[in-house]
N, C-alpha and C positions, 0 to 999 in steps of 0.2 A: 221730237227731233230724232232722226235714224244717227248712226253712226258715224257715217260720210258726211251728213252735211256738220255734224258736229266738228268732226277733226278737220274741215275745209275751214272751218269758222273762226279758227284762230286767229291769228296774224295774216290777213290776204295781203295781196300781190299790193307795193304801195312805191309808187316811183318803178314799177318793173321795166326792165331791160327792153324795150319793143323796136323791131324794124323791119323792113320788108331789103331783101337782100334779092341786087340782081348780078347775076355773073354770067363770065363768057369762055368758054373752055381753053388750056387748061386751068384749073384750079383746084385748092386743098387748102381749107381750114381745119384747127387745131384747135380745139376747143379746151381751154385749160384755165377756165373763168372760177373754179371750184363753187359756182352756183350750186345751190341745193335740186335744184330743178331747171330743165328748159323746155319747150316744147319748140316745135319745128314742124309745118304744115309746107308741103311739098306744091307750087300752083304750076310750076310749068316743066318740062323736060325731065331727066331722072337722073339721081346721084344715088353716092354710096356713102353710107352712114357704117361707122367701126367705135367701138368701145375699146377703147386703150387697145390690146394684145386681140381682140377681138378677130375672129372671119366678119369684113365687111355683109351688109345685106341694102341692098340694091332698093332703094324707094322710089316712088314715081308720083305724078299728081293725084293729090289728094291722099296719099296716105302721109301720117302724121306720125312726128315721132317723140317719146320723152326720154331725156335723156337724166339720168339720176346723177349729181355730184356728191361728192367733189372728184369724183374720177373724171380723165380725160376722154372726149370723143373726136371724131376725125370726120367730115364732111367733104366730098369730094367731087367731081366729076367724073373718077377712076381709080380704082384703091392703089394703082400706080404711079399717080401723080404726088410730085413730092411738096411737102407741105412748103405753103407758099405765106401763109399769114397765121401767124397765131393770136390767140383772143385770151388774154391774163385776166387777174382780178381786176375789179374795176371797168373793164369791157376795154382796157386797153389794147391796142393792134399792133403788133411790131413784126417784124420779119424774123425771119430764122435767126437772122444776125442779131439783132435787136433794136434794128431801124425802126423810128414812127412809122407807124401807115396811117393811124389814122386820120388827121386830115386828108389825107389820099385818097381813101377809100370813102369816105363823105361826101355826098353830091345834094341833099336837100333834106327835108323834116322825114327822121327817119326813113332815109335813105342809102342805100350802104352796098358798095359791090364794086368790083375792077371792072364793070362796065354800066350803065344807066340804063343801056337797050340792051342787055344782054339774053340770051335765051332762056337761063336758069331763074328761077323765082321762087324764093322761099319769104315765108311770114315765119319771125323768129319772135318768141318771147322767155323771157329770163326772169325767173325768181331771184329777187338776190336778199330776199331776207331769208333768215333762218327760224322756224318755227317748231319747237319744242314737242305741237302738239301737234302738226303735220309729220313729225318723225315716223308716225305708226303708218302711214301712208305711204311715207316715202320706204318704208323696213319690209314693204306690201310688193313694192316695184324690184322687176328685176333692172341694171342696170340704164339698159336698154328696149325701150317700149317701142313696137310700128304698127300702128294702128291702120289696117288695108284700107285704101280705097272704100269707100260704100260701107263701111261698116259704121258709119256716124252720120247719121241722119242730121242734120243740124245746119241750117245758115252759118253759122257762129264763124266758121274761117271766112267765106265772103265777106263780112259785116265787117267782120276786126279787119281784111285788106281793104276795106273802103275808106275804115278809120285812121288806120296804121298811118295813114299820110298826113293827117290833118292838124292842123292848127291853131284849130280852136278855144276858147277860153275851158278851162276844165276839162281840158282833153286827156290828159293824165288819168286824170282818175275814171272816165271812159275808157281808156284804152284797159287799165287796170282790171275793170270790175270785167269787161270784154273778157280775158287774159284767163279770172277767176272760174267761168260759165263754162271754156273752152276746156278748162283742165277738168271741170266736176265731167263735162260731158264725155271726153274721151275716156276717164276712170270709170266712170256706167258699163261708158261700153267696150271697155279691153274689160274691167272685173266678170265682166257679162260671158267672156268667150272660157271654149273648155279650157284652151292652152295656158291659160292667164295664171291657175292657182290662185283663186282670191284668198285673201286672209278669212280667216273663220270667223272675226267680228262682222266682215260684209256679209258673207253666206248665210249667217247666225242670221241676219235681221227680217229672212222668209220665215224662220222658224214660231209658233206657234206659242211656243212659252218663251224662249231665249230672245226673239225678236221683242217683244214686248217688256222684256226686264231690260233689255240693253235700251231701249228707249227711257224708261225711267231714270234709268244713271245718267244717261246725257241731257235728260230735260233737267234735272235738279241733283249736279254734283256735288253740291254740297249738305245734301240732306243725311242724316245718320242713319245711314243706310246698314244694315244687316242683313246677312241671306233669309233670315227666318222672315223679314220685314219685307223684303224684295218675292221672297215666293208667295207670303199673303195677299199683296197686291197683283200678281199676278195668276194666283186661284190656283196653285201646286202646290206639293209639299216640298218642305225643306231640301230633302235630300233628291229630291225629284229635279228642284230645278239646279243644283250643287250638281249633280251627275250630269246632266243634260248644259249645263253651260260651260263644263269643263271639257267636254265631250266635243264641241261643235267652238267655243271657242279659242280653246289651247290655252286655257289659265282658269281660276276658279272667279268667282263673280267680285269679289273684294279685292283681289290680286287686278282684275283691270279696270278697279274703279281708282284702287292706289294709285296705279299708274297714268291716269287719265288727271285724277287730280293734281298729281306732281308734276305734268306736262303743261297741266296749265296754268301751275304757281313760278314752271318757271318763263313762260311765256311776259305773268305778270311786270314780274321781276326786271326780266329786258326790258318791256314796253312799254312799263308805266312805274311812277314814284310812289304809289301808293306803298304804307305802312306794311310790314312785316306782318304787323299784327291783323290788318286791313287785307290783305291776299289770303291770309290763312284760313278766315272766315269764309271769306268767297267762296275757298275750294275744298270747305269745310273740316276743315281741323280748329280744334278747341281755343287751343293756345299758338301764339309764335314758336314757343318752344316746341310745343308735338310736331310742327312743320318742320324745322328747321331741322327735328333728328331724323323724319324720315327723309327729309329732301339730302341730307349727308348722305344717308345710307346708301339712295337711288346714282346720283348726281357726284358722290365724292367729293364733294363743296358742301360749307354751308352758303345758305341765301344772301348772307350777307358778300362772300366770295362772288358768289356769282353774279351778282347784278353789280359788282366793283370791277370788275372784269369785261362783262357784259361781251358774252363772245361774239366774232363778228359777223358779224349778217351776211 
């Protein structure tokens, strides 16, 4: 298992946010849902996408956009149009004022827009869980992603506008795993371009020794793992793969297995009742107690705070 599909494999999208939004000029959404993530797939006419204080950038069909929260973005038909609907937690709609829209703005199974025939067409999808272990992902992204036109090869927007409408029995969880495919896909291919900056754990996983140890940690995070044990199985020496994984990852090999394994004790933690003692194992720490002082350390909670809390999704 590479790196990507690991930290994808956390908490997926479950009940996510999906509609196909049609509008007719002018218009100006407010996007201030504090979602961890949205994606936005552009099918007809072109608007202008703004990150909070942001210079708008201009999208057209078929380029695709993510949008990183909890910061606000702005959605338009003209970076001069003044906002007309804003989008709160909850995917609630109100006006400037803080009139309902949303039954307004409702016309059928996710359907959504100040007009039904409108010219504008966009497929929206929203994360709205929070995932401890997609943080490294999202830490990856700049605010604001626009993935051009052509540069993603893939049915996946077609398919999800075919679905987005439907009805069906278990169409949630369709729509969902849809939602999941669209996001690996578009992260391939923005990590893929020069401009992108991928994180060094992506770029890391071409690499010839580092790609091969960072597999090992993701296949079996809880194994008692040491660097002298990690370069044996990977046929280097010690300090060979210590240099070379510091080098190409921005952390040393045990600094991001820590961190991998605390992301996904506290994943646990949120999403399931399993024992203290029962998580610790998983993500291989000895004791409850071993976990519970590094997860202080990381987190500034102990485990037990944090799954009493259970912050929100």
């Amino acid at each position: 298992m590479d790196a990507l599909n690991d930290l994808l494999d956390g908490p997926r999208a479950r009940g996510a946010f999906l509609l196909r939004a049609t509008m007719s000029s002018p218009w100006s959404l407010l996007c201030a849902d504090e979602a961890p993530l949205s994606v936005v797939a552009m099918l007809r006419e072109r608007a202008w996408v703004a990150h909070e204080d942001e210079p708008p950038v201009r999208i057209g069909p078929g380029d695709i956009v993510l949008a990183r929260g909890p910061d606000t973005y702005t959605v338009a038909d003209d970076p001069a149009t003044p906002v007309q609907v804003i989008i709160n937690p909850g995917q609630r709609c109100t006006a400037p004022d803080g009139r309902s829209l949303t039954e307004e703005l409702s016309y059928g199974v996710r359907s959504w827009g100040n007009d039904p025939d409108g010219a504008t067409v966009m497929l929206i999808g929203t994360y709205q869980m929070r995932s401890a272990v997609g943080q490294r992902v999202l830490a990856a992204l700049p605010p604001l992603v626009v993935l051009p036109a052509g540069a993603l090869d893939s049915p996946l927007v077609e398919l999800l506008g075919r679905e987005i409408v439907k009805d069906d029995p278990g169409q949630d969880v369709v729509l969902d795993r849809l939602l999941d495919l669209l996001l690996i896909a578009v992260l391939r291919a923005w990590f893929s371009r020069p401009e992108a900056e991928a994180p060094g754990w992506y770029r890391a996983n071409g690499d010839p020794v580092v790609g091969p140890a960072l597999r090992l940690l993701h296949e079996d995070l809880a194994h008692p793992w040491t660097v002298a044990a990690l370069a044996e199985k990977v046929g280097v020496a010690r300090a060979t793969l210590a240099q070379r994984f510091g080098r190409l990852v921005g952390e040393p090999p045990m600094g991001y297995l820590t961190g991998l394994r605390l992301a996904l004790a506290a994943d646990l933690l949120r999403e399931s009742d399993a024992t203290l003692e029962a998580v610790a194992r998983k993500v291989g720490y000895g004791t409850a107690f071993a976990l519970s002082t590094a997860f202080k350390r990381e987190h500034g909670v102990s485990p037990q705070d944090y799954r009493l809390h259970r912050p929100a999704s």
